[in-house]
Phi, psi and omega in degrees: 000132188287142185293132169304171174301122151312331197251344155300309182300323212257019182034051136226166194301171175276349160279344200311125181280168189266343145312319214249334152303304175308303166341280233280303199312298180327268186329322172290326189258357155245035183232332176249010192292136168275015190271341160255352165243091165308135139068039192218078174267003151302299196300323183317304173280005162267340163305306196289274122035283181282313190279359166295273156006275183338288196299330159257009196247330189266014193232128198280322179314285130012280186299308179317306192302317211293293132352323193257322179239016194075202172261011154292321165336308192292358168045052187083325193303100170264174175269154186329283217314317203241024183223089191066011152094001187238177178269002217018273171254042178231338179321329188284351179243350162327318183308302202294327169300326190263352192272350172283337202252327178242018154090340195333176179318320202269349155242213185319334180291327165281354163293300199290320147322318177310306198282010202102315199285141142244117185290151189295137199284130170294156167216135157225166209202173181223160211246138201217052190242193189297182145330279217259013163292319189277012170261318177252008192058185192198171150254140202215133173230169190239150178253109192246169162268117169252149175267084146333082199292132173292130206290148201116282174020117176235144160308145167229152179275152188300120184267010116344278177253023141093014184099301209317338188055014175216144154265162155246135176249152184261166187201092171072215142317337166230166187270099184267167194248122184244155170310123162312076182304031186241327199238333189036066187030042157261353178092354188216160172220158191198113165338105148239179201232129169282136169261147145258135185271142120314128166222145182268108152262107183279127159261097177299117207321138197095322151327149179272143161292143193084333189298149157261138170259144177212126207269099203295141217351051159281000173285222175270125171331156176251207204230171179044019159121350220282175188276108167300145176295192181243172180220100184246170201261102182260119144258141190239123187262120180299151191302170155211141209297028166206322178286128167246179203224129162232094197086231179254346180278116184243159189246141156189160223267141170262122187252152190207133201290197192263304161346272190306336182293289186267349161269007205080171195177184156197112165234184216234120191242160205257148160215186186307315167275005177119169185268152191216146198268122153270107194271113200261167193261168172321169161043026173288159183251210214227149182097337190283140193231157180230146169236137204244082184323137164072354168291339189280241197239126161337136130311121174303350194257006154112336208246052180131146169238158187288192203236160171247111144293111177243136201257147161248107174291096185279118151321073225264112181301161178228035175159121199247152174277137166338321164245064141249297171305354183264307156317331188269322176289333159318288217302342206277323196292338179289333176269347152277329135344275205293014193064049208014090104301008175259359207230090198263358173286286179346310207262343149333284192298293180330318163309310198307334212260312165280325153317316197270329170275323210293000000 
């Protein structure tokens, strides 16, 4: 199959500056990378593809032949990638590309090397509280490990990644560039010792289970002046043995007798505040559900609270006393008699059913 245009691939003109190559480049390889298409060999070769493109439009010997003669032009000349395992002419911006994909040298951590400053390692920990903490919130405290620098101490460039704040791994035809898991791509290490910390966390009335709180710079000191790191929080909220949770609305199943189902009632349902009398009406079926407006959970935002949805379950006993069974055999003979007609779900189906034989 004949090579597509290089300039085609890389969706720009044959004037196209070299900003303006990299650009087009950036964007394809982190949309084909194959590290975002596992097991995906179109992206793979489209990945392979812009950088092949790339690698001859950004090297001017390479582009001059290319421009003059196609690709009989490249005179053997492949892309880098696919020769030792390097990037050829493409390494200066490979930093910025991987650095999107593995937090790497090419984003902020590496600014803040340059000038000196280093920030300090984020830490996180889990939170562990009730049903109804998380309904009206609470203060909690936590035990974290922080990495402490031992005093004397001075940063060493990292002998790992050689100061670079990146490793490099082969993968196949190219090589990627990953976070120093030794420096964790700040470029310099520095003797630290663990303290444990105590800390007060306010839990806002309304979390959720999985939500994180995040406590700004409770993390490890940074280093040469650099910003403490943050402290973030997973809560994890406990199930609780009557209540279920949707959002801000909470459900729960009310069970209610046969009695009370056909004559009506008022019984008595648990919420988050205390038990409240619910009136329930004749002839409820099983299943009917009521909502008890403003009972569920606060909005985290301050502004309104969510409802208790309550389902009413009629409860079929499973053991009756002699004059109880004697009361189920009245009612049963009064309703063959009248042809449930006390009974409309019933007297429902049974029409459907005779309708359906005739």
């Amino acid at each position: 199959m004949a090579k597509r245009d290089f300039y085609e691939i890389l969706g720009v003109n044959k004037g196209a500056g070299e900003d303006e190559i990299k650009k087009a480049y950036r964007k394809l390889a982190l949309k084909y990378h194959p590290d975002r298409n596992p097991d995906d060999k179109e992206a793979e070769a489209k990945f392979k593809e812009a950088s092949e493109a790339a690698d001859c439009l950004l090297n001017k010997e390479k582009r001059a032949a290319y421009d003059q003669f196609g690709h009989a032009g490249m005179n053997g000349q492949g892309f880098g990638g696919f020769q030792g395992g390097d990037f050829g002419d493409l390494g200066d911006i490979f930093g910025d590309i991987f650095g999107d994909f593995f937090g790497g040298a090419g984003g902020g951590r590496s600014r803040g090397r340059r000038s000196g400053a280093i920030r300090g390692k984020d830490h996180h920990t889990r939170l562990d509280i009730s049903f109804e903490e998380a309904a009206f919130g609470c203060e909690k405290e936590v035990s974290i490990q922080k990495d402490i620098v031992k005093d004397g101490t001075t940063p060493e460039t990292c002998s790992t990644c050689q100061g670079t704040g990146q490793v490099r791994r082969q993968q196949g035809f190219f090589t990627l560039a990953q976070t120093c898991y030794q420096c964790q791509g700040v470029g310099v290490f520095v003797q630290t010792v663990k303290k444990k910390t105590k800390l007060s966390v306010k839990v806002p009335a309304g979390i959720d289970d999985g939500q994180k709180l995040k406590l700004g710079r409770e993390g490890s000191p940074g280093i040469k002046g650099g910003p403490s790191g943050d402290l973030y929080v997973d809560v994890r909220v406990k199930e609780h043995p009557i209540f279920d949770r949707d959002q801000f609305d909470i459900y729960c199943d009310v069970p209610i007798s046969f009695s009370q189902a056909a004559l009506g009632a008022e019984v008595e349902v648990p919420t988050l505040t205390g038990k409240v009398m619910v009136k329930i009406d004749a002839g409820t079926q099983s299943g009917k559900r009521m909502r008890l407006r403003n009972k569920g959970i606060a909005h985290l935002n301050g502004y309104g609270t969510g409802d208790q949805i309550i389902n009413l379950i009629v409860e079929t006993p499973t053991k009756l006393t002699s004059e109880q069974r004697g009361i189920f055999e009245e009612l049963s003979k009064i309703e063959e008699k009248q042809g449930n007609i006390s009974n409309p779900m019933s007297k429902g189906f049974f029409d459907k059913v005779r309708d359906l034989f005739q």
